[in-house]
C-alpha positions as CSV (number, residue, x, y, z in Angstrom):
1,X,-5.2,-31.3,12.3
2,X,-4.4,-31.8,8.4
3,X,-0.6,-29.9,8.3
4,X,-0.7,-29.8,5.0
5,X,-3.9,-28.2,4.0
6,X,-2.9,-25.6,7.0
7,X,0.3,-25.0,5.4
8,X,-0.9,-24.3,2.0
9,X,-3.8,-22.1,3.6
10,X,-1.1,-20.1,5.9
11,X,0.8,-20.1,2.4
12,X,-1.8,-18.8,0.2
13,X,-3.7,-16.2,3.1
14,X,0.0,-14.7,3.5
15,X,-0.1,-14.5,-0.5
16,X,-2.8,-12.7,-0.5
17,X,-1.8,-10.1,2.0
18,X,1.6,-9.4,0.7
19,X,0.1,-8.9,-2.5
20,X,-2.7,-6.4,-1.4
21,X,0.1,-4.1,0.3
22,X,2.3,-4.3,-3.3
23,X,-0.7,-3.3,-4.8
24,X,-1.5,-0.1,-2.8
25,X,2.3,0.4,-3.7
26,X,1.9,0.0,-7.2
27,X,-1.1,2.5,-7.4
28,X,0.9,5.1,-5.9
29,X,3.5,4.4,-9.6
30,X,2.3,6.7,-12.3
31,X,0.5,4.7,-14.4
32,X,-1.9,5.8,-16.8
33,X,-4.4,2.7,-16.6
34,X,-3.9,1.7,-13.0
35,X,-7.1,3.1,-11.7
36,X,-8.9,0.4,-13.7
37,X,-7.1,-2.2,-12.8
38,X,-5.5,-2.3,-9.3
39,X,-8.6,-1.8,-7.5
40,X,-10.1,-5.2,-9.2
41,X,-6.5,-6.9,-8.1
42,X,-6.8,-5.4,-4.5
43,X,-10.5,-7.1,-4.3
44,X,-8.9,-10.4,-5.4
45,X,-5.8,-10.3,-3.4
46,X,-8.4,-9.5,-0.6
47,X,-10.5,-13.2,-1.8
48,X,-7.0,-15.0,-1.7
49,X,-6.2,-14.1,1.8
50,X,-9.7,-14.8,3.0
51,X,-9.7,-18.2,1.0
52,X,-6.4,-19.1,2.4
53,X,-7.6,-18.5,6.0
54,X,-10.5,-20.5,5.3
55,X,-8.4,-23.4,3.9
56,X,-6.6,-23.2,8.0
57,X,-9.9,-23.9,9.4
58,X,-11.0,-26.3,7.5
59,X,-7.9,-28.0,7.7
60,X,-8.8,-28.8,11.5
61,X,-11.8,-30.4,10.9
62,X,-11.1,-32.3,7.5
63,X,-8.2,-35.2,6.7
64,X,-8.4,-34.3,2.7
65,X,-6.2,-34.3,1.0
66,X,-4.6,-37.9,2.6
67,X,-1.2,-38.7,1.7
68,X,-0.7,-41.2,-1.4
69,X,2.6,-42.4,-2.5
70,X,3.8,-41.9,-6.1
71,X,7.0,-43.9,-7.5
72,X,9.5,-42.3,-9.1
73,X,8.8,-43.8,-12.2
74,X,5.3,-42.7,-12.1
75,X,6.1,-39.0,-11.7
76,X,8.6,-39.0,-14.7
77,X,5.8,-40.4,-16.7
78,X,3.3,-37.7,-15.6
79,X,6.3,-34.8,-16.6
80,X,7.2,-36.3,-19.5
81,X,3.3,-36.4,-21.2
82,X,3.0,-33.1,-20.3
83,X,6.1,-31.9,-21.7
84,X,5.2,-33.7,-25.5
85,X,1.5,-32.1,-24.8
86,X,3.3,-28.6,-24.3
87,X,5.8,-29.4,-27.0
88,X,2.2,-29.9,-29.5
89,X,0.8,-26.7,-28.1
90,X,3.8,-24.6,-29.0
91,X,3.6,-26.1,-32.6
92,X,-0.2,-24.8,-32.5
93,X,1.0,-21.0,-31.0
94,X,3.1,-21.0,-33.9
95,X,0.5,-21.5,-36.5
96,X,-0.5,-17.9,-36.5
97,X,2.6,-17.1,-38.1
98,X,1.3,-18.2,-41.1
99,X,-1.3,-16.4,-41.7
100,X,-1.0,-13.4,-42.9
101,X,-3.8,-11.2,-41.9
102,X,-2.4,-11.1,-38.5
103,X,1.0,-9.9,-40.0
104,X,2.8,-11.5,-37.1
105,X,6.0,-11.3,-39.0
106,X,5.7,-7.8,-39.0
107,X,4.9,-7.2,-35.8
108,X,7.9,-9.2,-34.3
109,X,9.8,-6.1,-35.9
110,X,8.5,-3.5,-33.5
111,X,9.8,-2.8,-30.2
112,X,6.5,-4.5,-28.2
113,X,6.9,-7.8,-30.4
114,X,9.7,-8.3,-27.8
115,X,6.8,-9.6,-25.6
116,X,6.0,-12.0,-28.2
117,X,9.0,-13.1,-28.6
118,X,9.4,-13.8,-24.1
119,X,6.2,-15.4,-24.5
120,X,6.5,-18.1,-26.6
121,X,10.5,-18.6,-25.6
122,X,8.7,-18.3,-21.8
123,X,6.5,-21.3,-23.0
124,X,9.1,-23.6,-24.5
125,X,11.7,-23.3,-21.5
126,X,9.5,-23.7,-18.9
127,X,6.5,-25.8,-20.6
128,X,8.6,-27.8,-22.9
129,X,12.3,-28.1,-21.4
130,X,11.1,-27.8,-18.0
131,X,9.1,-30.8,-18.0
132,X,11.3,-32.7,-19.5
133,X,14.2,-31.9,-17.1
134,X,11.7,-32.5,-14.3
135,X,10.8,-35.6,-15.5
136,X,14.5,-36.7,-15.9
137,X,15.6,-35.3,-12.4
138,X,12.7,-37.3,-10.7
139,X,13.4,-40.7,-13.3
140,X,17.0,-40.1,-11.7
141,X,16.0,-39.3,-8.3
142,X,16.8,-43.0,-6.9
143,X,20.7,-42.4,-8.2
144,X,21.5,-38.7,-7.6
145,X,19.4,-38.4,-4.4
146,X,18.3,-42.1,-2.8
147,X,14.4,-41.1,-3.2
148,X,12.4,-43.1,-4.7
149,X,8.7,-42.6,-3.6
150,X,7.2,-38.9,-3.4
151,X,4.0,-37.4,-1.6
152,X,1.5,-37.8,-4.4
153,X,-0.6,-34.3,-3.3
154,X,2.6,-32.1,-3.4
155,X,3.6,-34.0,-6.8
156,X,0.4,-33.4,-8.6
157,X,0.5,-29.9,-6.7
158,X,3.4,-28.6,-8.4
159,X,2.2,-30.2,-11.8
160,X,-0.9,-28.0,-11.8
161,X,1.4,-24.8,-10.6
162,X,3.7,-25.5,-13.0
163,X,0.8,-25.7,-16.1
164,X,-1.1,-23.1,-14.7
165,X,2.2,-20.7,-14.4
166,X,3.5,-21.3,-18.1
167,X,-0.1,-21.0,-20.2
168,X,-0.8,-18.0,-17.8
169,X,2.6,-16.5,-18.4
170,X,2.8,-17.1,-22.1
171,X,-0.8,-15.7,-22.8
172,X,-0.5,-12.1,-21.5
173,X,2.9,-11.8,-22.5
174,X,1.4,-12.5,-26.4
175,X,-1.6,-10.5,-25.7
176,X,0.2,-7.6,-24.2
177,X,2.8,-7.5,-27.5
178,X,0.4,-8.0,-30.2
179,X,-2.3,-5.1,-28.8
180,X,1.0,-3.0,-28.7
181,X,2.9,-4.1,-32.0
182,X,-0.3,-3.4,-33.8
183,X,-1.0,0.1,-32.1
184,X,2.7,1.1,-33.1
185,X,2.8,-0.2,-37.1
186,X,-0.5,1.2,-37.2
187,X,1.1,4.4,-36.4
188,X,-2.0,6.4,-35.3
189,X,-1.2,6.4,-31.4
190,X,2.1,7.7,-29.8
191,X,4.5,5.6,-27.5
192,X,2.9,6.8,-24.4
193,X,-0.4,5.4,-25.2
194,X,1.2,2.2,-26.6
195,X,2.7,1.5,-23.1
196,X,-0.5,1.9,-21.3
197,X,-2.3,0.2,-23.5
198,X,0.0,-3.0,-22.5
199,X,-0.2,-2.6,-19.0
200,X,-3.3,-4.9,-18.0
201,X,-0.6,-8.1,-18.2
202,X,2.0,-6.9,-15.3
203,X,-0.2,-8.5,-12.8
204,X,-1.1,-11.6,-14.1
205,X,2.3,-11.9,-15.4
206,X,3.8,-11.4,-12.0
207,X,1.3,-13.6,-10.3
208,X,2.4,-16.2,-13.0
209,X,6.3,-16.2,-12.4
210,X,5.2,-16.3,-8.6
211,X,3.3,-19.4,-9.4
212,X,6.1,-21.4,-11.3
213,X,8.6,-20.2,-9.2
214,X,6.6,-21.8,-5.7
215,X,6.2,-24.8,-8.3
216,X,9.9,-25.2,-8.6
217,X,11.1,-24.9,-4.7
218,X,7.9,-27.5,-4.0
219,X,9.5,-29.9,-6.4
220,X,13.0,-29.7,-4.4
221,X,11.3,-29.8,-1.8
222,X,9.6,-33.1,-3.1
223,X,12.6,-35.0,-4.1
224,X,14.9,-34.2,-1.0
225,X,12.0,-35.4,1.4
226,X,11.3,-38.8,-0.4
227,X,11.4,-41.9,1.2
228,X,14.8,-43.2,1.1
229,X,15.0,-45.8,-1.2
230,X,17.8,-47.9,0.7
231,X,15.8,-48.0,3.2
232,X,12.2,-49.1,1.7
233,X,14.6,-51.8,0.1
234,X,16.2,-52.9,3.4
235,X,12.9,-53.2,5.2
236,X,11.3,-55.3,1.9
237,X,14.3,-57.8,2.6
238,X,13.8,-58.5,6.0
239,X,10.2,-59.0,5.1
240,X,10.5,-61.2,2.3
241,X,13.0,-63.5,4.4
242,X,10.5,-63.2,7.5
243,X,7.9,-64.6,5.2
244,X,10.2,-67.5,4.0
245,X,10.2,-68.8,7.3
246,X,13.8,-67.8,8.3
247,X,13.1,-64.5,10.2
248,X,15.3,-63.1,12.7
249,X,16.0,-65.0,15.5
250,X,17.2,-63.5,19.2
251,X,20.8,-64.8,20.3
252,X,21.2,-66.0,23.6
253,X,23.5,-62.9,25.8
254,X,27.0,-64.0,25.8
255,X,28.8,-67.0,27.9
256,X,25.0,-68.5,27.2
257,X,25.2,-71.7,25.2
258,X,22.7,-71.2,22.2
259,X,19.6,-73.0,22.4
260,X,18.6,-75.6,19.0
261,X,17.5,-73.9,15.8
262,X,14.1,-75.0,16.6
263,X,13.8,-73.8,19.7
264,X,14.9,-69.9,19.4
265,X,12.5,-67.2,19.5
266,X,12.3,-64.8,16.6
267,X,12.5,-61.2,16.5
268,X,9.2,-59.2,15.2
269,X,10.4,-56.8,12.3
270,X,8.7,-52.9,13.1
271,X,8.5,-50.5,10.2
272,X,9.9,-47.0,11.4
């Protein structure tokens, strides 16, 4: 049985449940626009659960994904790019300020430009600074923590959370305070409508901060259960001097007189 597809299948299929029952919750809240959207969600949350069971059957049948070691190095390498591509992307999100059709100046001055404003400071803690403190917590892993080699699928796991999470995040927050800046400097709506007119991004936005933050206890998870670097290094040693042709050799029990240095057995070396 593959543990960790089970795992993540049990993970995902309770996902889904819990967030079917906060959804029947939620349609019982008086909002205006919830009869649109919750019963789409519900259907969704129902796919999850069903998708996450079917990821626990499979996992008895198939080996995928197999475990593949990552360095340390390797993994700060894969945070870091992804930190200068969000760090490029945020550049681009900013161009719109420039243009002034959009009169995104403007609309940062109305009370739903404070989604905007989450957004995009959203983006650039957790897309930008994020990564990059990722990326120096795993380069330092082998000093703070002893780890120095990582389960590749839970590292490349938590890199597509943690992506997925921040663009997801950052997108409804923008979309949500621009339809609602623009209703209210427009002025031809009142505040009622402006606020239900914003609500389509409290579910994707909470599925979003539920995604980064799974992405963030999977990568402490990562680090503390790393191979233990002290360890990899004491078992290369006796290796390299077993392949010299010294090996270890047995000792004869005590009052025995030790037999010639040609003549004594060596000890195989077993990896635990």
């Amino acid at each position: 049985m593959n543990r960790y597809l089970a795992f993540w299948g049990a993970l995902l299929a309770a996902s889904g449940i819990v967030t079917h029952f906060l959804l029947i919750g939620l349609g019982a809240e008086p909002f205006f626009m919830a009869m649109y959207y919750i019963p789409p969600a519900q259907v969704a949350a129902a796919g999850i659960a069903v998708a996450g069971a079917l990821l626990v059957v499979a996992s008895v049948f198939v080996d995928w994904p197999r475990y593949f070691p990552l360095g340390n190095e390797t993994v700060a390498r894969y945070f870091a790019r992804l930190a200068l591509v969000n760090a490029l992307a945020a550049v681009v999100f900013t161009a719109p300020m420039l243009a002034p059709p959009l009169d995104l100046p403007i609309l940062l001055t109305e009370w739903p430009g404070i989604y905007i404003f989450v957004a995009y400071s959203s983006f650039l803690i957790f897309g930008v600074v994020g990564m990059l403190c990722w990326s120096v917590m795993y380069r330092s892993s082998p000093a703070y923590f002893s780890r120095g080699t990582f389960d590749g699928r839970s590292v490349m796991l938590q890199l597509i959370l943690s992506e997925l999470g921040v663009y997801s995040i950052s997108t409804f927050l923008f979309l949500a305070g621009f339809v609602g800046a623009s209703l209210v400097h427009g002025g031809s709506v009142g505040i009622v409508f402006v606020g239900a007119s914003m609500e389509f991004s409290d579910i994707p936005t909470a599925i979003s901060v539920f995604g980064i933050m799974v992405s963030v206890v999977l990568g402490v998870i990562t680090i503390l259960t790393g191979k233990d670097v002290r360890v990899e290094a004491a078992l290369e040693a006796v290796e390299h001097h077993a392949s010299a042709g010294g090996g270890l050799q047995a000792r004869a029990p005590a009052g025995e007189p030790e037999p010639p240095v040609g003549q004594r057995r060596p000890l195989a070396v077993k990896k635990v």
